[in-house]
N, CA, C and O atoms as a Maestro MAE file, in Angstrom:
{
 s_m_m2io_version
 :::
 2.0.0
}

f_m_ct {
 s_m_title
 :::
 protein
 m_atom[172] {
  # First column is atom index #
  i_m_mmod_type
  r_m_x_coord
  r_m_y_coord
  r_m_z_coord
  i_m_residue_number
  s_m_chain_name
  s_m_pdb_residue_name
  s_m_pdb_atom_name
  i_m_atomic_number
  :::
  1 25 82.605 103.432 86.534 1 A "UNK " " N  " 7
  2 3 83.358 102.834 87.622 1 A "UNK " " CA " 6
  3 2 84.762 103.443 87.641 1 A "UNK " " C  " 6
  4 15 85.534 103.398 86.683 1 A "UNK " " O  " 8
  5 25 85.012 103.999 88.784 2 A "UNK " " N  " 7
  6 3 86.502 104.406 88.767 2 A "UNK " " CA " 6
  7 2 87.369 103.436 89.936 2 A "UNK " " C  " 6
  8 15 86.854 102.776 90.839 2 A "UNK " " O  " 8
  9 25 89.026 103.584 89.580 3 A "UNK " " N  " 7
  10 3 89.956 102.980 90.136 3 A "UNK " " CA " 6
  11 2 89.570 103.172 91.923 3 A "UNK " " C  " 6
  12 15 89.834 102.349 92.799 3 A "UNK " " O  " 8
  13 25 89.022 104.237 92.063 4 A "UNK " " N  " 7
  14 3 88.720 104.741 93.373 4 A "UNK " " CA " 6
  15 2 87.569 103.976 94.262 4 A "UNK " " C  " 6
  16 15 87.459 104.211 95.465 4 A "UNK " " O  " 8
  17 25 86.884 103.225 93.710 5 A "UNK " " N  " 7
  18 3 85.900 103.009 93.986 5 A "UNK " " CA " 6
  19 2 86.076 102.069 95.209 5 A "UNK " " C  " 6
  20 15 86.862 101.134 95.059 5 A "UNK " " O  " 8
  21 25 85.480 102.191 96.328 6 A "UNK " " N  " 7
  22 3 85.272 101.100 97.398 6 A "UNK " " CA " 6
  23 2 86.652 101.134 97.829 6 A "UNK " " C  " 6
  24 15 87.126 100.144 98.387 6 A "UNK " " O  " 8
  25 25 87.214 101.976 97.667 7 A "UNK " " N  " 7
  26 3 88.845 101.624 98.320 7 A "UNK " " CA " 6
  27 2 89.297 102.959 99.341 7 A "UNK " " C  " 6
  28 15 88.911 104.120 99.207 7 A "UNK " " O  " 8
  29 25 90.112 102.492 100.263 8 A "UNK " " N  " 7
  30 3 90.311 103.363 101.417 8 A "UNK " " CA " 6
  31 2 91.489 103.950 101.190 8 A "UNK " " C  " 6
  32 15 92.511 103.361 100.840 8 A "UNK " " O  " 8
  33 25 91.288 105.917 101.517 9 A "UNK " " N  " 7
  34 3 92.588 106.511 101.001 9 A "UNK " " CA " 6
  35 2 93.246 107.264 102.261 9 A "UNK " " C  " 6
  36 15 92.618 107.692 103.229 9 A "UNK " " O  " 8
  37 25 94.869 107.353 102.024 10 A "UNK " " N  " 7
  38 3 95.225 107.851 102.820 10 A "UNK " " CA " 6
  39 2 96.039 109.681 102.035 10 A "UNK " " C  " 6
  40 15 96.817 109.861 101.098 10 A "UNK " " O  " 8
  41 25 95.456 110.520 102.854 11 A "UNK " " N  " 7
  42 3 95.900 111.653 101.744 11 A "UNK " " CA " 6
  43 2 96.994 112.494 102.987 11 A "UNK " " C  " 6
  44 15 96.877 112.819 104.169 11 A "UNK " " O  " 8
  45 25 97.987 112.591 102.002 12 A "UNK " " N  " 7
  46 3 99.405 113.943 102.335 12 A "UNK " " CA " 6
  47 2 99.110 114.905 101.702 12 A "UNK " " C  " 6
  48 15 99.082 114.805 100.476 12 A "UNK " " O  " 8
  49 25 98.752 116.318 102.428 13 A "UNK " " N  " 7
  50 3 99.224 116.939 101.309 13 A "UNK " " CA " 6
  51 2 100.037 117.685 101.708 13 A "UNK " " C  " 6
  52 15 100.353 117.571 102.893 13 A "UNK " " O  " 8
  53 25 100.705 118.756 100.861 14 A "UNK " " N  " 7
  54 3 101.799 120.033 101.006 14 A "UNK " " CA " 6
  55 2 100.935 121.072 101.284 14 A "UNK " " C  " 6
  56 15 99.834 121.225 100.755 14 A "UNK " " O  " 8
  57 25 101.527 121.909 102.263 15 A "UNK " " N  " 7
  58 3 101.714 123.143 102.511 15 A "UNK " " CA " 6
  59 2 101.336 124.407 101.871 15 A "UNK " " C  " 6
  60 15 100.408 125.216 101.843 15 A "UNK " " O  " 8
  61 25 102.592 124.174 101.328 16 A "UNK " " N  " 7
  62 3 102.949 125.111 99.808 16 A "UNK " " CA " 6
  63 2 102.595 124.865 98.489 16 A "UNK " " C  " 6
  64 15 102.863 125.644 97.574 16 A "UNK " " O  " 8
  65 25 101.971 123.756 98.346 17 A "UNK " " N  " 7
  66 3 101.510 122.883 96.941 17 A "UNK " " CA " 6
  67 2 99.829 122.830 97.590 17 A "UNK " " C  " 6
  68 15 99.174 123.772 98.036 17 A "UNK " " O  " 8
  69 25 99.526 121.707 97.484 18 A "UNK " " N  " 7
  70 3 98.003 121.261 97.231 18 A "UNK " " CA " 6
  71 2 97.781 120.633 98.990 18 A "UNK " " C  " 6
  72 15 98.178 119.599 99.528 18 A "UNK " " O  " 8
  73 25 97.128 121.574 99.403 19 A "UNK " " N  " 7
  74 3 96.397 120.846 100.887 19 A "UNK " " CA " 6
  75 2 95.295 119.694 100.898 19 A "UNK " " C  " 6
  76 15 94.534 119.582 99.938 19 A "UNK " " O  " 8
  77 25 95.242 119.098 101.663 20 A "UNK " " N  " 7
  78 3 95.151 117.496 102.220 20 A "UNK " " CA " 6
  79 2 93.769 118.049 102.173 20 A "UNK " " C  " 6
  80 15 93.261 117.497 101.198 20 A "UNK " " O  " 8
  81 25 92.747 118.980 102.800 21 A "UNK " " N  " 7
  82 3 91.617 119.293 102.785 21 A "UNK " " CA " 6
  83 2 90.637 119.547 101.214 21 A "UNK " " C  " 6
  84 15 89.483 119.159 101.030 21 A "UNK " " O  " 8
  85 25 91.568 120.352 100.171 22 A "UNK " " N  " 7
  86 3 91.260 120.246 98.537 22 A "UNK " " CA " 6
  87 2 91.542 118.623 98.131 22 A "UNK " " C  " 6
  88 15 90.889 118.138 97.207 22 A "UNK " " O  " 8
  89 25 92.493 117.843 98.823 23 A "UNK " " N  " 7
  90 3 92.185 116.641 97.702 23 A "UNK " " CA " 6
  91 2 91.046 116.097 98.194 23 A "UNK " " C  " 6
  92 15 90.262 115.665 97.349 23 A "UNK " " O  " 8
  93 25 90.672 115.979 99.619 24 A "UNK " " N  " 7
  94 3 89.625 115.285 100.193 24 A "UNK " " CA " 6
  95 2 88.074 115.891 99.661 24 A "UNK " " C  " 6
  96 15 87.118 115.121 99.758 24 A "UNK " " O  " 8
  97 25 87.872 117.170 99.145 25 A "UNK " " N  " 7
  98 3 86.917 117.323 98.700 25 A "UNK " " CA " 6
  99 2 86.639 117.109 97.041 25 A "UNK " " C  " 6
  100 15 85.522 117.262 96.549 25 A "UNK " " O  " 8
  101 25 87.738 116.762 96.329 26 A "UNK " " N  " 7
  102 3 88.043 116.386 94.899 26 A "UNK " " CA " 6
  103 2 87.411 114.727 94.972 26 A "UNK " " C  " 6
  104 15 86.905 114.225 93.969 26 A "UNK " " O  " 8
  105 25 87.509 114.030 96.180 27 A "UNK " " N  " 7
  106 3 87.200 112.524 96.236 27 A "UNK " " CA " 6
  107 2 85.650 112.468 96.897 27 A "UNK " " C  " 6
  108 15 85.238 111.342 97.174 27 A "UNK " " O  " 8
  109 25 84.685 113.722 97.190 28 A "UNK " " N  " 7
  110 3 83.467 113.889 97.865 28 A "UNK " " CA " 6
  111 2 82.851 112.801 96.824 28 A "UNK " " C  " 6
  112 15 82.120 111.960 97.347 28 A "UNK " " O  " 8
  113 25 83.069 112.696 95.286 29 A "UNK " " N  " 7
  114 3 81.975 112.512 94.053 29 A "UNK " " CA " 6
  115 2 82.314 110.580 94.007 29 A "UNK " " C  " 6
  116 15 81.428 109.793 93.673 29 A "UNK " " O  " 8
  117 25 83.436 110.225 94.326 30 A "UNK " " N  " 7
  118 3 83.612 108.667 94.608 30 A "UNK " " CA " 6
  119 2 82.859 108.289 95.648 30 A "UNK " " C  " 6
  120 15 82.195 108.985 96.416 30 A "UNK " " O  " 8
  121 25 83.072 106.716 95.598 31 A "UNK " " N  " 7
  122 3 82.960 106.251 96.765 31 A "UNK " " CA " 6
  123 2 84.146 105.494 97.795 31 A "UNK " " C  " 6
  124 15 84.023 104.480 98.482 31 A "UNK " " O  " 8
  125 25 85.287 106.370 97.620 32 A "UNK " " N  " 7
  126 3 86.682 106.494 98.378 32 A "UNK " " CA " 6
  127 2 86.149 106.697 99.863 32 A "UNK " " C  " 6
  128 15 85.149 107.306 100.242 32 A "UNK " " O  " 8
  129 25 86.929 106.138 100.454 33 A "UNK " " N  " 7
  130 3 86.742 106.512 102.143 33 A "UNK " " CA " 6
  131 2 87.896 106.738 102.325 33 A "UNK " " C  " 6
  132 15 88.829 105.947 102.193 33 A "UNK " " O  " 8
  133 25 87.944 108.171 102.739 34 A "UNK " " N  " 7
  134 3 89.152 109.009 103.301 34 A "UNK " " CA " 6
  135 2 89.466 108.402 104.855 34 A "UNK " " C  " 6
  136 15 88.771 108.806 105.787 34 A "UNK " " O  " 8
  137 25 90.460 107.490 105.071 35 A "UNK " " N  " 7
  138 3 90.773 107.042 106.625 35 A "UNK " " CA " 6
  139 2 91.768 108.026 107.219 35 A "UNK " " C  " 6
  140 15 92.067 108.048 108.412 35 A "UNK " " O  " 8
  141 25 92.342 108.982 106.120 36 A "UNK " " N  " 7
  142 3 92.975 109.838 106.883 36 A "UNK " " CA " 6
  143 2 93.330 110.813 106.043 36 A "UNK " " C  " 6
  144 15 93.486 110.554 104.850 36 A "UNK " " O  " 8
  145 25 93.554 112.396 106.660 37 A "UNK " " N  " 7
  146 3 94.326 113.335 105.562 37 A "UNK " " CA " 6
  147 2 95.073 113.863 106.721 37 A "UNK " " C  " 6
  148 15 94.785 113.629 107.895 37 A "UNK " " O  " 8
  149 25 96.397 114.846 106.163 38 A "UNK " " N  " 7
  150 3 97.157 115.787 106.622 38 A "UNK " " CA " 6
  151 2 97.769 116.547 105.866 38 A "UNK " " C  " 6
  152 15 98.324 115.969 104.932 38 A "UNK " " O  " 8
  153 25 97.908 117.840 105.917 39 A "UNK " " N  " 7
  154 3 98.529 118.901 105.573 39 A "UNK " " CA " 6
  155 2 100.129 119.120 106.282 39 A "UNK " " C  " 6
  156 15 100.239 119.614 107.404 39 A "UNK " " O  " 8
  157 25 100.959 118.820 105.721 40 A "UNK " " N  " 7
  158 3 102.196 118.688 106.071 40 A "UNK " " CA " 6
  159 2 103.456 119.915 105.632 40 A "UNK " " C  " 6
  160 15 103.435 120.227 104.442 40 A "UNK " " O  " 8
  161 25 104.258 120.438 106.288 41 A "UNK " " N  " 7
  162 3 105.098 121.083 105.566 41 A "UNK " " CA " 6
  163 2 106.619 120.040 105.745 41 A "UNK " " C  " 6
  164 15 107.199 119.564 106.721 41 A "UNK " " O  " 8
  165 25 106.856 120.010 104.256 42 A "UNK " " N  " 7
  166 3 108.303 119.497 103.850 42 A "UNK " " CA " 6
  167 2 109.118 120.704 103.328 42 A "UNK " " C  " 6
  168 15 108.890 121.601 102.515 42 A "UNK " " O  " 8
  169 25 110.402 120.287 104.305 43 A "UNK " " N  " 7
  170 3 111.343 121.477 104.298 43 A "UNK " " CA " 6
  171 2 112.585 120.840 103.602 43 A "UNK " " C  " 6
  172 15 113.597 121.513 103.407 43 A "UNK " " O  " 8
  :::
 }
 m_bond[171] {
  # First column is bond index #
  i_m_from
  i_m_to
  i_m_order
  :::
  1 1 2 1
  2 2 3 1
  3 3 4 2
  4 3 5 1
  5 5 6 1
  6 6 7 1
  7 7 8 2
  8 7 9 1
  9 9 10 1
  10 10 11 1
  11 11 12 2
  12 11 13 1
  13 13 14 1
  14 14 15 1
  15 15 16 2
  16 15 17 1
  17 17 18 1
  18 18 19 1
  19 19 20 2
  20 19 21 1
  21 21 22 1
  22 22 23 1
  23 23 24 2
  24 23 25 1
  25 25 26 1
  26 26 27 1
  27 27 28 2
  28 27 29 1
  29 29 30 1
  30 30 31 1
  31 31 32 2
  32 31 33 1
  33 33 34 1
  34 34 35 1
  35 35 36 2
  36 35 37 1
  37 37 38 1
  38 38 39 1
  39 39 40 2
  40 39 41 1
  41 41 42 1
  42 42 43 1
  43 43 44 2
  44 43 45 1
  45 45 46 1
  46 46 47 1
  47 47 48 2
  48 47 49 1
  49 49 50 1
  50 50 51 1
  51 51 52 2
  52 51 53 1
  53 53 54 1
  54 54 55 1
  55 55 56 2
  56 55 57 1
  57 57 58 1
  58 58 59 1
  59 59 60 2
  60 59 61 1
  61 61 62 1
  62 62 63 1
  63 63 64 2
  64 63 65 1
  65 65 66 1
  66 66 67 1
  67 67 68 2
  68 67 69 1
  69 69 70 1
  70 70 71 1
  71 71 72 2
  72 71 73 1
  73 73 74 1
  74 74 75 1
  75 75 76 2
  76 75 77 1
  77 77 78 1
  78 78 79 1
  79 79 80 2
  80 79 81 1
  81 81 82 1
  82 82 83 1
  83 83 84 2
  84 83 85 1
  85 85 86 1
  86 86 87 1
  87 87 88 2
  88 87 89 1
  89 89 90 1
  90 90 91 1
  91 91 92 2
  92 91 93 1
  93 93 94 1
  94 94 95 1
  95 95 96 2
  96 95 97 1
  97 97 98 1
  98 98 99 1
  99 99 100 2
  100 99 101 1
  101 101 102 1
  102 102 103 1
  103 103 104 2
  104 103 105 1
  105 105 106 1
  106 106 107 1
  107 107 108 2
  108 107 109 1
  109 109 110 1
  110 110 111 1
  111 111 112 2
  112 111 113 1
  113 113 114 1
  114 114 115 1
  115 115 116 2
  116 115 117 1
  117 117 118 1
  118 118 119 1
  119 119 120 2
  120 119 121 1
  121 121 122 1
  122 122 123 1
  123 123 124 2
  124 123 125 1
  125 125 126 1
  126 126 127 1
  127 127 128 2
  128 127 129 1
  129 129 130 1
  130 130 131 1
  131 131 132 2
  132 131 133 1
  133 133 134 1
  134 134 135 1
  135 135 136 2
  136 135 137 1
  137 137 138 1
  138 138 139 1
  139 139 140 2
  140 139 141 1
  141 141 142 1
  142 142 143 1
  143 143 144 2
  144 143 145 1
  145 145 146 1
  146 146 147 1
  147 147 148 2
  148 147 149 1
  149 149 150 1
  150 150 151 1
  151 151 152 2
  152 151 153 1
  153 153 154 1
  154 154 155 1
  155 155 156 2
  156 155 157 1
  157 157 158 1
  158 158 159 1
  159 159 160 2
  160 159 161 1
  161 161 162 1
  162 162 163 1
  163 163 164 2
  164 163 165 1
  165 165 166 1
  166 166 167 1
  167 167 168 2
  168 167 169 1
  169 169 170 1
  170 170 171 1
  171 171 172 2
  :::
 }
}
């Protein structure tokens, strides 16, 4: 059982760091429901 389980995520990611599309496939193996991602640049 993980912390993740049955719970709804909202994912940011960076740009230049770790994109919103790699964390969402890191959470494929839970049962997290992604309600939203974005890839953002912070300047």
């Amino acid at each position: 059982m993980s912390i993740l389980d049955n719970k709804k995520v909202i994912i940011i990611g960076d740009r230049d760091g770790i994109p919103a599309p790699a964390v969402v496939e890191c959470l494929k193996d839970t049962s997290a429901e992604v309600v939203f991602s974005s890839t953002e640049c912070f300047v």
